[in-house]
C-alpha positions as CSV (number, residue, x, y, z in Angstrom):
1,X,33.2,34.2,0.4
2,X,30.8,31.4,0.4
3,X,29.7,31.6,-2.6
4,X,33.6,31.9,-4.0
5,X,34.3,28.5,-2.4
6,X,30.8,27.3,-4.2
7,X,32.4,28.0,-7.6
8,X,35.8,26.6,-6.8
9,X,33.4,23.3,-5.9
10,X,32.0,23.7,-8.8
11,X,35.5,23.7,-10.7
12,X,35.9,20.3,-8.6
13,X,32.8,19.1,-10.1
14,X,33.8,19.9,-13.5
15,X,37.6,18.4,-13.7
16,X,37.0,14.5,-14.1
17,X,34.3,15.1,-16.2
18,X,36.1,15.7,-19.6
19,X,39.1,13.9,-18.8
20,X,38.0,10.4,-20.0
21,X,36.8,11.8,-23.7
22,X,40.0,13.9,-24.1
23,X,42.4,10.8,-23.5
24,X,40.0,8.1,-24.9
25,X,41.9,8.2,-28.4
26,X,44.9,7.7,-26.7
27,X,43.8,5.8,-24.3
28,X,42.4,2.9,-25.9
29,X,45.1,2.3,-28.3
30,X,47.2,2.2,-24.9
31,X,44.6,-0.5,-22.9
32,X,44.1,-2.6,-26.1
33,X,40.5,-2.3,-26.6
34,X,37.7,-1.0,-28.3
35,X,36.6,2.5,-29.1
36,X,33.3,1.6,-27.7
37,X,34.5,0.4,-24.3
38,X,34.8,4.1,-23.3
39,X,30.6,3.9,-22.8
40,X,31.4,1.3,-19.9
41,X,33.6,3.6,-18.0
42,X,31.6,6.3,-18.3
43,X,28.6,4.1,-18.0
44,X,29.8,2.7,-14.4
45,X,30.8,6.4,-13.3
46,X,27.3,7.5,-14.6
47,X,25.6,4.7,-12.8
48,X,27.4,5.4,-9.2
49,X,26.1,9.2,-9.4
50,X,22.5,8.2,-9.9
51,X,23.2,5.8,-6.5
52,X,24.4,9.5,-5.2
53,X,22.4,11.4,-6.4
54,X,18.9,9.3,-5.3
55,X,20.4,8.8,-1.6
56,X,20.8,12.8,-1.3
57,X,17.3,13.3,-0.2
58,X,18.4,11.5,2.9
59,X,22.3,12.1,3.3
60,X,20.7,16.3,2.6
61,X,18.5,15.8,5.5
62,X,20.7,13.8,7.8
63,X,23.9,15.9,7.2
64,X,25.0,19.3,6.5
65,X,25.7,20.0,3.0
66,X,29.1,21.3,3.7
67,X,30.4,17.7,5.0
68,X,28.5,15.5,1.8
69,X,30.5,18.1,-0.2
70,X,34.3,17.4,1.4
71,X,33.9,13.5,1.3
72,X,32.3,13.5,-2.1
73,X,35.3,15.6,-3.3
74,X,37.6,12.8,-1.0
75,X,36.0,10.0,-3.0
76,X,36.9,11.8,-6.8
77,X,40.2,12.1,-5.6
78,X,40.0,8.6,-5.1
79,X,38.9,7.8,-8.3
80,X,41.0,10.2,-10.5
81,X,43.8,9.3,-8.8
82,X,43.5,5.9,-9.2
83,X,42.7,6.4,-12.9
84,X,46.4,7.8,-13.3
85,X,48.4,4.8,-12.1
86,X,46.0,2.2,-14.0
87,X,47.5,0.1,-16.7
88,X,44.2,-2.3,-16.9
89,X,41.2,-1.6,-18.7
90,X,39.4,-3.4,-15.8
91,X,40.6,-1.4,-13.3
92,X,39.1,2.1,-14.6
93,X,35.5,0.2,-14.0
94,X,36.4,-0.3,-10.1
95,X,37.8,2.8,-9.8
96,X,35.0,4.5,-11.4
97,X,32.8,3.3,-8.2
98,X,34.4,5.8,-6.4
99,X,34.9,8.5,-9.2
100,X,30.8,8.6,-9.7
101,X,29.7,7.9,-6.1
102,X,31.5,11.6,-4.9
103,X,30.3,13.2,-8.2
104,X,26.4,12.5,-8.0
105,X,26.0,13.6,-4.2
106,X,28.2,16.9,-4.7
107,X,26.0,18.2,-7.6
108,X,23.0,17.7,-5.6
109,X,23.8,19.0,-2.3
110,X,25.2,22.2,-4.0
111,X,22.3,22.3,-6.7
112,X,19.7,22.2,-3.6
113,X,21.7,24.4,-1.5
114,X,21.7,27.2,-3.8
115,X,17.8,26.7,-5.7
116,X,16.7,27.1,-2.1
117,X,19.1,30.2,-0.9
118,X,20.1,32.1,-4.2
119,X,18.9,33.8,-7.1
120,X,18.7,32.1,-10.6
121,X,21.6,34.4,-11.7
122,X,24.1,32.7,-9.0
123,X,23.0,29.0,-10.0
124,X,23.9,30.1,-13.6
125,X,27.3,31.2,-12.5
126,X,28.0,28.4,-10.3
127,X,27.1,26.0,-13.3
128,X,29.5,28.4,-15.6
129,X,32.5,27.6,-12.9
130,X,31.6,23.6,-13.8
131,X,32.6,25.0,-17.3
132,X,35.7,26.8,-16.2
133,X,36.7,23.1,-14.5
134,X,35.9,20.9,-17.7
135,X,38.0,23.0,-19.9
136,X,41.0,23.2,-17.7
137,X,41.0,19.3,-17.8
138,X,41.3,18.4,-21.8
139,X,44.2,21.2,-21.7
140,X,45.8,19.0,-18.6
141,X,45.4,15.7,-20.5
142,X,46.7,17.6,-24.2
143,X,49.4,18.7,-22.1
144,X,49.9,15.4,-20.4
145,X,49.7,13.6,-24.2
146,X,52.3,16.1,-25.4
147,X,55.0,16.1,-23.1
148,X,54.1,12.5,-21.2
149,X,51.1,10.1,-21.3
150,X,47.5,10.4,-20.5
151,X,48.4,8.5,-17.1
152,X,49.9,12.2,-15.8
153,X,46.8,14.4,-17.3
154,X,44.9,12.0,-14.6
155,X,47.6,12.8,-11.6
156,X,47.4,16.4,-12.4
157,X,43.8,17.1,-12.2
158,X,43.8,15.3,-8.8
159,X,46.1,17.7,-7.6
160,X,44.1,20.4,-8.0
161,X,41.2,18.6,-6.3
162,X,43.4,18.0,-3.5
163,X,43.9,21.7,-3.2
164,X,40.1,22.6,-3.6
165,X,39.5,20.4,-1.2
166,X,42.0,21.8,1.3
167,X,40.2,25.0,0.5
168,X,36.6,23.5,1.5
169,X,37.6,22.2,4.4
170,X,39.2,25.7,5.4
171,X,35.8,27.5,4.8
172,X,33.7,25.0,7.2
173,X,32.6,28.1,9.2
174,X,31.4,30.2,6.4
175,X,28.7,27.3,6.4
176,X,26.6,28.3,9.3
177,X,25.1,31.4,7.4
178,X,22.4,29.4,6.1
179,X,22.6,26.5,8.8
180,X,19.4,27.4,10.4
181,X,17.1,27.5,7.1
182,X,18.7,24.5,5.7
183,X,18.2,22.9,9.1
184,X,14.4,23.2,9.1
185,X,14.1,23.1,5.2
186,X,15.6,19.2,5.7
187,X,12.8,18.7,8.3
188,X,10.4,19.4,6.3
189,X,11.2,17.7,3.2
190,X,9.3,15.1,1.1
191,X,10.5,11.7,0.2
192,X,10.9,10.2,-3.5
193,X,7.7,8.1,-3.5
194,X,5.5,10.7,-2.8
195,X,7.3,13.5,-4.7
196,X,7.0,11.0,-7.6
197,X,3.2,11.8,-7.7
198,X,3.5,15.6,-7.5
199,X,2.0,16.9,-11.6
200,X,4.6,17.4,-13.5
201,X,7.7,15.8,-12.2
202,X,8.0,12.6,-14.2
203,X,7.9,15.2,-17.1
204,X,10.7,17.3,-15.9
205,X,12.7,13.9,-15.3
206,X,12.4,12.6,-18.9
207,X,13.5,15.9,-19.9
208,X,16.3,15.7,-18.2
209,X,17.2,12.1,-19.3
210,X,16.8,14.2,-22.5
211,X,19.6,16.3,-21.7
212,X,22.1,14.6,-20.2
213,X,22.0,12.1,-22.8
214,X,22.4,14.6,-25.3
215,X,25.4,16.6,-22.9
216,X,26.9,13.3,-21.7
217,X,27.5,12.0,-25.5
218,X,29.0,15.2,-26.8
219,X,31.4,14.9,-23.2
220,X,32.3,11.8,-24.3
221,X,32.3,11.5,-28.2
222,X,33.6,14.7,-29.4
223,X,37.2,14.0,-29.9
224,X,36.6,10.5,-31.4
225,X,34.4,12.6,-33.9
226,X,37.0,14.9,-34.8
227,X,39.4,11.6,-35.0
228,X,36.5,10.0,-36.9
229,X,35.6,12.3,-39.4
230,X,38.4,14.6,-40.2
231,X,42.1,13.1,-41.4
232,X,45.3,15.3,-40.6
233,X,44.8,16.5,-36.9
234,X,47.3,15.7,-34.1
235,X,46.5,13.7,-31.2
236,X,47.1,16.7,-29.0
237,X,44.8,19.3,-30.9
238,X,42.0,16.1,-31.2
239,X,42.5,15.8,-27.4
240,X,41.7,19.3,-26.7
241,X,38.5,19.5,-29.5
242,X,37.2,17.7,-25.4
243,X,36.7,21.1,-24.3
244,X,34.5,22.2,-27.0
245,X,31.5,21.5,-25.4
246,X,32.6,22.8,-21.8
247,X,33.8,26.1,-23.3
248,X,30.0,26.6,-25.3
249,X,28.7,26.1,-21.5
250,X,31.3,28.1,-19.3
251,X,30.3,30.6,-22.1
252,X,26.4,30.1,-22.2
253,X,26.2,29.7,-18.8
254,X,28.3,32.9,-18.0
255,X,26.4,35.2,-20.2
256,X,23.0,33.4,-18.5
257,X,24.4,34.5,-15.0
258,X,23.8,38.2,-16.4
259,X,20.2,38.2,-17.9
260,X,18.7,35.4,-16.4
261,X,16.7,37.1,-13.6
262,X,15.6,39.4,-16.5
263,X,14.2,36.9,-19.1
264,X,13.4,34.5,-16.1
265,X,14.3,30.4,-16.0
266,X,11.8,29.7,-18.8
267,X,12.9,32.0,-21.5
268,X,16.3,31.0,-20.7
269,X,15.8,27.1,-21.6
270,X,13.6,27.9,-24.4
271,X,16.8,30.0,-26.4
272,X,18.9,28.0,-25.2
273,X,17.8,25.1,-27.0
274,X,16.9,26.7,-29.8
275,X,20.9,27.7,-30.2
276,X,21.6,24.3,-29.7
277,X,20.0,22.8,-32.4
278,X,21.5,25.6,-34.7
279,X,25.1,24.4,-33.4
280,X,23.8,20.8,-34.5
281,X,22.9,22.2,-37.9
282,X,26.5,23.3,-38.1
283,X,28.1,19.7,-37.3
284,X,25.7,18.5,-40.1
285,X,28.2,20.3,-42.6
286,X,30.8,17.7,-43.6
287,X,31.9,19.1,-46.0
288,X,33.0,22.1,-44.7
289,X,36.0,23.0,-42.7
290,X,36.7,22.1,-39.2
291,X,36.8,24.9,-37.8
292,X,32.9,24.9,-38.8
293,X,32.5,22.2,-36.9
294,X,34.3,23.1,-33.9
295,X,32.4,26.2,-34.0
296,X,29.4,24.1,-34.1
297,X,30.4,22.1,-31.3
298,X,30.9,25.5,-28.7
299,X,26.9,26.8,-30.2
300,X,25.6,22.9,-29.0
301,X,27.0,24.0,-25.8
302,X,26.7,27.6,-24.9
303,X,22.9,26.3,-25.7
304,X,22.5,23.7,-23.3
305,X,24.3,26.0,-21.0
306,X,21.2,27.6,-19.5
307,X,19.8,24.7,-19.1
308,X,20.4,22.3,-16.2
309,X,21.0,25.2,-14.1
310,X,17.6,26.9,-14.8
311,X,15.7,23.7,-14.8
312,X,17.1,22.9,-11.1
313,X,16.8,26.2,-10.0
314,X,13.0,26.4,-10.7
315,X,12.4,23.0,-8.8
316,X,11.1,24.9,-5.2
317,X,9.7,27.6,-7.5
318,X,7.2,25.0,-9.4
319,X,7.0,22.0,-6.7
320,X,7.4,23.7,-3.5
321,X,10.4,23.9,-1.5
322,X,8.8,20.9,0.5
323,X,9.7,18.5,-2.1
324,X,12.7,20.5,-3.4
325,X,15.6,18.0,-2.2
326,X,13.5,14.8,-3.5
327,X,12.6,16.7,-7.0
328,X,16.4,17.8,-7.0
329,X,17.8,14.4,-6.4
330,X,15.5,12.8,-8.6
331,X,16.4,14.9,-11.3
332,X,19.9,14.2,-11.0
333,X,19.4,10.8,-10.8
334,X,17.3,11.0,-14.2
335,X,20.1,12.9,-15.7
336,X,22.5,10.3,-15.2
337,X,20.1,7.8,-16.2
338,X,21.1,9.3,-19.5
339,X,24.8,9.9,-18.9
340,X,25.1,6.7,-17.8
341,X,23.6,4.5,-21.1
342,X,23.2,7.0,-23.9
343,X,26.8,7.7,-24.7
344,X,26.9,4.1,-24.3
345,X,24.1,2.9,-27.1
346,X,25.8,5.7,-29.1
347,X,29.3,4.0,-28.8
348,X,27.7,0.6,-30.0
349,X,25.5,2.4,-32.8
350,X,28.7,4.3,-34.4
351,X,30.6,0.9,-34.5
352,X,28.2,0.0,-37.5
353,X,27.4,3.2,-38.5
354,X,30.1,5.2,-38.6
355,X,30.8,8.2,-36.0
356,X,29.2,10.6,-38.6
357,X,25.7,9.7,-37.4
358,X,26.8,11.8,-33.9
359,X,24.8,15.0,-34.8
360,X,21.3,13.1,-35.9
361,X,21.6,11.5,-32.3
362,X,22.0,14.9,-30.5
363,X,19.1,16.6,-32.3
364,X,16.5,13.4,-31.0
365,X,17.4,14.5,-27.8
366,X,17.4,18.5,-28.0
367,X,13.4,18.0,-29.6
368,X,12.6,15.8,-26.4
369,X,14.2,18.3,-24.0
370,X,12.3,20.8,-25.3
371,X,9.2,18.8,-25.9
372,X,8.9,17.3,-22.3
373,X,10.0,20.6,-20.7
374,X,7.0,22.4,-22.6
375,X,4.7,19.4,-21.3
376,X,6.1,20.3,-17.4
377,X,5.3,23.8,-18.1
378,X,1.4,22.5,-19.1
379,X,0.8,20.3,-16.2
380,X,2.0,22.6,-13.7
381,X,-0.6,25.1,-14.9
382,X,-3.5,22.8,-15.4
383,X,-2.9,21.4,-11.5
384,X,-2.8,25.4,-10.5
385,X,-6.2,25.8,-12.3
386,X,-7.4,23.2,-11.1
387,X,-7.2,24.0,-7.5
């Protein structure tokens, strides 16, 4: 039961996460300005969750994971709610304070809750139900552009956080299964600084920079690519071309779930990213039809989908569960490093470019996920010959 109100979290997690790329066609035309303004929301939400996600060594060890969870989720409401009866452009960036600030602590608490009390297999599932959340979203706001305006697909999604929230709050007592090992886990734990020095980590974290950036810009960018690059499409079917991305990791992530513990974390990553940059390959094909490309588009993210989940869940595996929280929270943070500015610099390089140059920037990022990852997996056996 637990673990079914972790994936309904998870759904939570996922919802205001594909909301803003879906509507951003739409929504730009409505607030009067530039295509490129779209990195500064997403830049400020971004921004908030690395605040999150670097305080939830200490919120993890001060509070119970089930409470940072039910005010984090409080706080999107917040946010996405507020989106939905916004008419100024300014007033998405404060709102987006709040709608980052719930987001970054949530994915941390959960991510260390489960590394430290459930198989790789569960993480992977959990992180497929973040899936299951970002597609149901671009469907809310195509439904939203269809019938009304992107101000409802934003009121809608809050009230189904509203209900999962309801539903967290039921399940408070499920959460003192584990109460006594997370207790003394939190006691234990090491701070930032000194994780920081632990071989290894500063690799894992420029991996995930790697990532994010790569995941954040195709959250963001690919309906303005399909606007971009291909003439003919309605504003509804461009709107939902949002989900591509989330469906390739609800799907990548799902099949993960059942062959993970098989093939193991490593393994995992290293296909994974491999069928990403085949995906990528396909978006490289203008010329052919766009069902290629929205083909393409599901690869790129059924291949990340092993990815952050495997590379979290191996954190107390390969740095102890001492320094799990810290290494955790660190990693988020690094990850939104690059959700934060990278769909950002790519919003400002496409202005001159062209949108077109959108696959060249996600392969940069797939060969340095892979790269630094690979580099991770070095140090951490050179410091275990060593001693």
């Amino acid at each position: 039961m637990l673990i079914a109100v972790m994936y309904l979290i998870y759904i939570s997690l996922g919802l205001p996460d594909s909301l803003l790329g879906s509507g951003w066609p739409v929504m730009k035309e409505d607030l009067g300005v530039p295509s490129s303004y779209a990195g500064y929301v997403f830049m400020t939400i971004a921004f908030m969750t690395i605040i999150s996600a670097l305080l939830s060594p200490v919120l993890i060890k001060r509070f119970h994971t089930k409470w940072i969870i039910i005010v984090s989720i409080f706080m999107t409401i917040i946010g996405i709610l507020g989106f939905s009866f916004s008419g100024h452009y300014l007033t998405l960036i404060i709102l987006s304070v709040p709608y980052g600030l719930g987001a970054g602590a949530i994915d941390a608490a959960v991510n260390h809750y489960i590394a430290n009390n459930y198989s790789g297999a569960v993480m992977n599932f959990l992180h497929c139900f973040y899936g299951v959340g970002a597609i149901i979203s671009p469907n809310i706001m195509a439904l939203a552009l269809k019938h009304a305006t992107w101000h409802e697909g934003y009121r809608w999604t809050s009230y189904i956080q509203m209900g999962i929230m309801l539903v967290c709050i039921f399940s408070l007592p499920l959460w003192n299964k584990n109460k006594e090992n997370e207790s003394q886990g939190s006691k234990d734990a090491a701070g930032i600084g000194e994780t920081l020095k632990v071989p290894g980590v500063i690799f894992t974290l420029i991996a995930f920079f790697a990532y994010c950036s790569g995941e954040a810009t195709c959250f963001l960018w690919t309906s303005s690519y399909f606007a971009g690059t291909r003439s003919g499409l309605s504003d509804s079917l461009i709107a939902s071309f949002g989900m591509l991305v989330f469906l390739g990791l609800m799907i990548g992530r799902l099949i993960s779930g059942f062959i993970t513990n098989r093939f193991g974390d490593r393994k995992m990553i290293r296909y994974g990213i491999a069928l990403e940059i085949f995906g990528i390959v396909l978006v490289f094909l203008e010329g052919a039809p766009y069902q290629v490309t929205v083909a393409g588009f599901v690869l790129i993210g059924t291949g990340m989908g092993p990815v952050f989940p495997s590379i979290q869940h191996m954190a107390p595996i390969n740095f102890d569960k001492r320094y799990s929280a810290a290494v955790i929270g660190l990693q988020m943070a690094s990850a939104y490093v690059g959700s934060a500015f990278m769909p950002m610099v790519f919003g400002n390089i496409q202005e001159h470019t062209g949108i077109g140059i959108m696959p060249f920037y996600l392969l940069i990022f797939a060969v340095l996920n892979l790269g630094f990852l690979e580099l991770t997996y070095m140090s951490l056996k050179k410091e275990r010959t060593d001693r």
